[in-house]
C-alpha positions in Angstrom: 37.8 5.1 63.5 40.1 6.9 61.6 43.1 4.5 59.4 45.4 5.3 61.8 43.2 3.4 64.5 42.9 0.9 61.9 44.2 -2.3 63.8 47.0 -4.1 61.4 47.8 -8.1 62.9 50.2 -10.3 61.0 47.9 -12.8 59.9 48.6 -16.3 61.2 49.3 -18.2 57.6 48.9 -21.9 59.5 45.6 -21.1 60.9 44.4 -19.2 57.8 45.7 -22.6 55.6 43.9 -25.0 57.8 40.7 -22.7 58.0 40.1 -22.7 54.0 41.1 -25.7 53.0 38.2 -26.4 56.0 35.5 -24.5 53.7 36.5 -25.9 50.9 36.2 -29.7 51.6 32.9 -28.6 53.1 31.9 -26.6 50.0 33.2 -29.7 47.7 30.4 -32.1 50.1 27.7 -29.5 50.3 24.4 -31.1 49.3 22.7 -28.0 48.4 23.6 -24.9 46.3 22.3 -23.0 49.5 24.8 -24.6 52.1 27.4 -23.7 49.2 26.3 -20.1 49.4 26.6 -19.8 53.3 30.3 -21.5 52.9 31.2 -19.0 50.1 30.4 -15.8 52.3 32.8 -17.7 55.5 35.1 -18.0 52.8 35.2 -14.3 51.9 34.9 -13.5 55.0 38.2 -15.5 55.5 39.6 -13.1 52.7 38.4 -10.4 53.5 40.7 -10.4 56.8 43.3 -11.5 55.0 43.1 -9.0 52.0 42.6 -5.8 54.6 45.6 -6.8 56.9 47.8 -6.5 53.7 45.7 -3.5 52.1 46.9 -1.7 55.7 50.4 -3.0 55.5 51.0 -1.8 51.7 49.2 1.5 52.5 51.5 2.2 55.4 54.2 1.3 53.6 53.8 3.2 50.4 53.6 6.3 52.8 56.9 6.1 55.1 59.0 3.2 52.9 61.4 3.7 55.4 59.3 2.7 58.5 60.9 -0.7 59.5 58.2 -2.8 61.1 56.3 -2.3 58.0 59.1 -2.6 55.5 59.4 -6.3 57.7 55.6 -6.8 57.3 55.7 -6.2 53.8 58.5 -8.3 53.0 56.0 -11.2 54.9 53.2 -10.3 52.0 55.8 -11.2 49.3 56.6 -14.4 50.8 53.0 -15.3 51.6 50.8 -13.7 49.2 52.0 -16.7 46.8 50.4 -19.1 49.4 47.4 -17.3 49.7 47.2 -17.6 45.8 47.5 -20.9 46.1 44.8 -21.4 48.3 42.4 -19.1 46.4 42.8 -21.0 43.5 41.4 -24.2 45.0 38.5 -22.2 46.2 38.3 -20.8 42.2 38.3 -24.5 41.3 35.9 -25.4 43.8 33.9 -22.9 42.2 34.0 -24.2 39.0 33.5 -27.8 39.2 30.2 -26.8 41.4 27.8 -29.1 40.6 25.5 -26.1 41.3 27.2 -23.5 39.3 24.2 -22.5 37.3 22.6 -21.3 40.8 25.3 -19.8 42.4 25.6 -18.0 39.2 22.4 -16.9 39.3 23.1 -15.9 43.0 26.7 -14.6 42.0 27.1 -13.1 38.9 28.8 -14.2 36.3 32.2 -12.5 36.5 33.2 -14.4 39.8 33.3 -17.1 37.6 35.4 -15.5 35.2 37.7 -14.4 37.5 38.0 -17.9 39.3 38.9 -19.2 35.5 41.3 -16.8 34.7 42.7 -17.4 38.0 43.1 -21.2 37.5 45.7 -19.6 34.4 48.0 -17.6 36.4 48.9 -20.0 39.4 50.6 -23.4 39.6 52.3 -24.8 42.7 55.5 -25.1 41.0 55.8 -21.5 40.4 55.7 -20.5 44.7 59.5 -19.8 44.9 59.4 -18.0 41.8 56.6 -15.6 42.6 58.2 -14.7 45.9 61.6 -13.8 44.1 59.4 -11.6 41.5 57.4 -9.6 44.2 61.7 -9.1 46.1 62.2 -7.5 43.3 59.6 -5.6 42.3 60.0 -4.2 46.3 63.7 -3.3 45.7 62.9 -1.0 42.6 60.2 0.7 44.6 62.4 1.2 47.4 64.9 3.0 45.4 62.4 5.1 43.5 60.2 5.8 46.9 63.6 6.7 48.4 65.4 9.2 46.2 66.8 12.3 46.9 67.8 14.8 44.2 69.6 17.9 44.9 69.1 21.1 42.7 69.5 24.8 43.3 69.9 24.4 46.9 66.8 22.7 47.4 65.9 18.6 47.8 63.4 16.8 46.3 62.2 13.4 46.0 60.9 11.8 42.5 57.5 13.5 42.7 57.9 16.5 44.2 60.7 17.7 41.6 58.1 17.3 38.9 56.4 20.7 39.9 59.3 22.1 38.6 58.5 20.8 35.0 56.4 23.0 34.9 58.2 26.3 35.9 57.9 29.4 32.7 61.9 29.5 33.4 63.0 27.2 30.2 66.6 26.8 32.1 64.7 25.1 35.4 62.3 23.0 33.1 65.6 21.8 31.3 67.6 21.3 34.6 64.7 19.3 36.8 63.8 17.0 33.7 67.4 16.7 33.8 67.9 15.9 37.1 64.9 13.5 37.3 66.4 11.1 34.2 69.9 11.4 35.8 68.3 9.8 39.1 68.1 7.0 37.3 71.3 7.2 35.0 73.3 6.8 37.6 71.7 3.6 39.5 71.6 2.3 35.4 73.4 -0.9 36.8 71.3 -1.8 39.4 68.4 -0.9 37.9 69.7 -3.3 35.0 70.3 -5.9 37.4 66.6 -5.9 38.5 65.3 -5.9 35.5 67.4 -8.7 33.7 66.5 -10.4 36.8 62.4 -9.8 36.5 62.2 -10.4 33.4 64.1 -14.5 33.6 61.8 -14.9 36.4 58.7 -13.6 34.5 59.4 -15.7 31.5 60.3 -18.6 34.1 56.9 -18.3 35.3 55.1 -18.1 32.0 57.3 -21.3 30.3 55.8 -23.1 33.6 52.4 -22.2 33.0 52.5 -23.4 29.1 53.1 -19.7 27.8 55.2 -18.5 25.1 56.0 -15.9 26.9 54.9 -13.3 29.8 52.7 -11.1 27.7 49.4 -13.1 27.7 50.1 -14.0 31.7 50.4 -10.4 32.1 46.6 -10.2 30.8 45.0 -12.6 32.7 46.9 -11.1 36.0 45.1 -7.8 35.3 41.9 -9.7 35.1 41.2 -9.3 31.4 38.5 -11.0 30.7 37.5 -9.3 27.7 39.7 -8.2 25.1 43.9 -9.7 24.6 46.9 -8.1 23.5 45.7 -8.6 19.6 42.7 -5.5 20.6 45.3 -3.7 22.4 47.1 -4.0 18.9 44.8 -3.0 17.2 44.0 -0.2 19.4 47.7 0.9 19.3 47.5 1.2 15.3 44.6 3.4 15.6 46.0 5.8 17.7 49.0 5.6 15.4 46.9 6.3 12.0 44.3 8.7 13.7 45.4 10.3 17.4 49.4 10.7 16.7 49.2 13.0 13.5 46.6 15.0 15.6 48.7 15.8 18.2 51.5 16.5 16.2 49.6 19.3 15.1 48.9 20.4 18.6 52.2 20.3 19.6 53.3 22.6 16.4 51.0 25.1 17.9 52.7 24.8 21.1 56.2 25.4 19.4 54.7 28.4 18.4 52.9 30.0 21.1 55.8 29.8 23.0 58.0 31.4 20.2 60.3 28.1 20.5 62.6 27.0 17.5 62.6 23.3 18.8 60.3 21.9 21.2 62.4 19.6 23.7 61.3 17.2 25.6 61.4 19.3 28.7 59.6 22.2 27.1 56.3 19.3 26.6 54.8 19.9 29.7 54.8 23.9 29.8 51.7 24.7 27.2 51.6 29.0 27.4 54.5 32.1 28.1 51.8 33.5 30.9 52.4 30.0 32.8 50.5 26.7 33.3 47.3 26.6 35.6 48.4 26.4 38.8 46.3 25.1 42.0 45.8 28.8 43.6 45.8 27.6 47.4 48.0 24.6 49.2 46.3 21.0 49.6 44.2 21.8 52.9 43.0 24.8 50.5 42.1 21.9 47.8 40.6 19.8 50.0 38.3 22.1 51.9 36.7 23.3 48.9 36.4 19.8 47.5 34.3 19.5 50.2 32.3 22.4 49.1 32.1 20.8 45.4 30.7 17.6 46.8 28.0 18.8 49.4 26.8 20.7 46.1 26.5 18.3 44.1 24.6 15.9 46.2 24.2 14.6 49.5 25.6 11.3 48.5 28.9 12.8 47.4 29.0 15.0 50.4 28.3 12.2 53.0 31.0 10.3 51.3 33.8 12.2 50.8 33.0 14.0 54.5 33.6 10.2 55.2 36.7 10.3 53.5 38.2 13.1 55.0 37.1 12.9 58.4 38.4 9.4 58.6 41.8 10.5 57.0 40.9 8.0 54.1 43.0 9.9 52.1 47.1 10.3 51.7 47.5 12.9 49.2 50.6 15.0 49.9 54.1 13.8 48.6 57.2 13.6 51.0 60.4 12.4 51.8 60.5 8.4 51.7 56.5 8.3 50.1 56.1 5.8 47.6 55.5 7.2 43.8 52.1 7.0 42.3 48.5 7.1 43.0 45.9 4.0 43.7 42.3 3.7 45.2 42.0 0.5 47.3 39.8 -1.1 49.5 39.6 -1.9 53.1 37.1 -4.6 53.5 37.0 -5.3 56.7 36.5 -1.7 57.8 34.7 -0.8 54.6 36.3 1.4 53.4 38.4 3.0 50.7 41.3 4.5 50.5 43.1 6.8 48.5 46.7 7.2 47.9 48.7 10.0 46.0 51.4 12.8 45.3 50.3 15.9 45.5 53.0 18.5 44.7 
């Protein structure tokens, strides 16, 4: 099946509810860490379905943001995905209070339990409404940014297609595009304001509720850090300070001079020699096909999968009108596959 066969189905949040907290109540009177193992893979199984009808959904609407039965369907994700939390994190807790942790451990790994105790950090029932009004907005500035259109010389481009032109040897179209891109934003300053004021009361909301000073350390245990805080990032950020910034400083000073460039703007960063930046020498089919070639070269692992990939159109790459910024590598679970997403331009 290619993704476009892939079959999308709003889940049925009533059935799902009273399915888990089935498992779990059974998982809770298990009498053996065996019978708890069997329950745990119905459980994910339960997820899985779950997590690959919204992996489609999201997908489908990064690529068209204006199709309208998956701008609807996406809009039922923000409201629900909060209740799915909530019903993961009694699954999470279930985990944890096993009486036969050590085995499923043993069975497991150790970072499921990680993440089902970082989880029980990020979640309260009390915080529902407010998670559903940060995921709105979080929607609404994507839906600007994966809808704008900016005019220049004749020609219309969307937020990642105009960045080719960052690149262009002509300093006036450098200056003009970067231009151009900033002033996208410029003129929506209010409303982009709004959202943001807006995110960052219900952020802070949502932290104070969950005994945090403030959003910062939520934001770490949301990305599943179970392993360093914002005190290594800190650190980390005054190393490349003392040691990385100074360095390329210097590099930059050579730029300024290669290109025979009094001052280097901030449009001029991008554009590193007179003769032009490297530039792909074919369109995307021409990238992809001899991808292809790269990969059945390199081993038949990396061919079979990537012939997967392609054949299966695993793979968004190209940007256009009303495509959602960015790049991400997901995961399909029920079909078992990936799936990448990007903006070529």
């Amino acid at each position: 099946m290619t993704f476009n066969e892939y079959l999308y189905a709003r889940p049925n949040m009533d059935d799902l509810e009273r399915d888990f907290k089935k498992l779990v109540n059974q998982f809770h009177s298990a009498s053996t860490s065996n019978k708890q193992l069997l329950i745990i893979s119905e459980i994910e199984q339960l997820r899985g379905e779950y997590d690959s009808m919204f992996n489609i959904c999201m997908i489908r609407h990064n690529i068209n943001s204006k199709d309208e039965f998956y701008e609807k369907e996406y809009e039922f994700f923000n409201l629900n995905n909060p209740k799915y939390q909530e019903l993961v994190t009694t699954y999470h807790q279930a985990l944890l209070n096993s009486q036969f942790k050590d085995d499923l451990i043993k069975d497991k790994g150790i970072l499921l339990f990680d993440l089902a105790e970082i989880s029980q950090k990020t979640f309260k029932p009390e915080i529902l409404e407010d998670l559903q009004l940060e995921n709105q907005l979080c929607s609404e500035y994507n839906k600007i940014k994966a809808q704008a259109k900016i005019e220049l010389r004749g020609e219309e481009y969307n937020l990642s297609t105009i960045s080719k032109l960052f690149e262009s040897p002509d300093r006036n179209i450098r200056k003009e595009s970067v231009n151009a891109f900033y002033n996208f934003f410029a003129e929506r300053v209010d409303e982009f304001d709004d959202i943001f004021d807006r995110l960052v009361k219900v952020r802070t909301r949502i932290a104070h509720k969950l005994g945090y000073e403030n959003f910062v350390d939520l934001g770490y245990a949301r990305m599943s850090r179970t392993d360093y805080n914002q005190n290594d990032v800190a650190q980390f950020r005054k190393q490349i300070l003392e040691h990385v910034s100074p360095f390329i400083s210097k590099l930059k000073e050579r730029q300024r001079k290669r290109l025979g460039l009094d001052t280097l703007y901030f449009y001029d960063e991008i554009f590193d020699y007179n003769s032009g930046n490297p530039m792909p020498k074919g369109n995307p089919d021409w990238i992809v096909n001899h991808a292809k070639t790269m990969y059945k070269e390199l081993s038949p692992e990396t061919h079979e999968f990537f012939t997967y990939m392609n054949d299966n159109n695993l793979m968004d790459l190209v940007a256009k009108d009303g495509k959602s910024m960015g790049g991400y590598c997901t995961f399909i679970k029920k079909y078992k596959s990936p799936f990448i997403f990007s903006n070529f331009n």
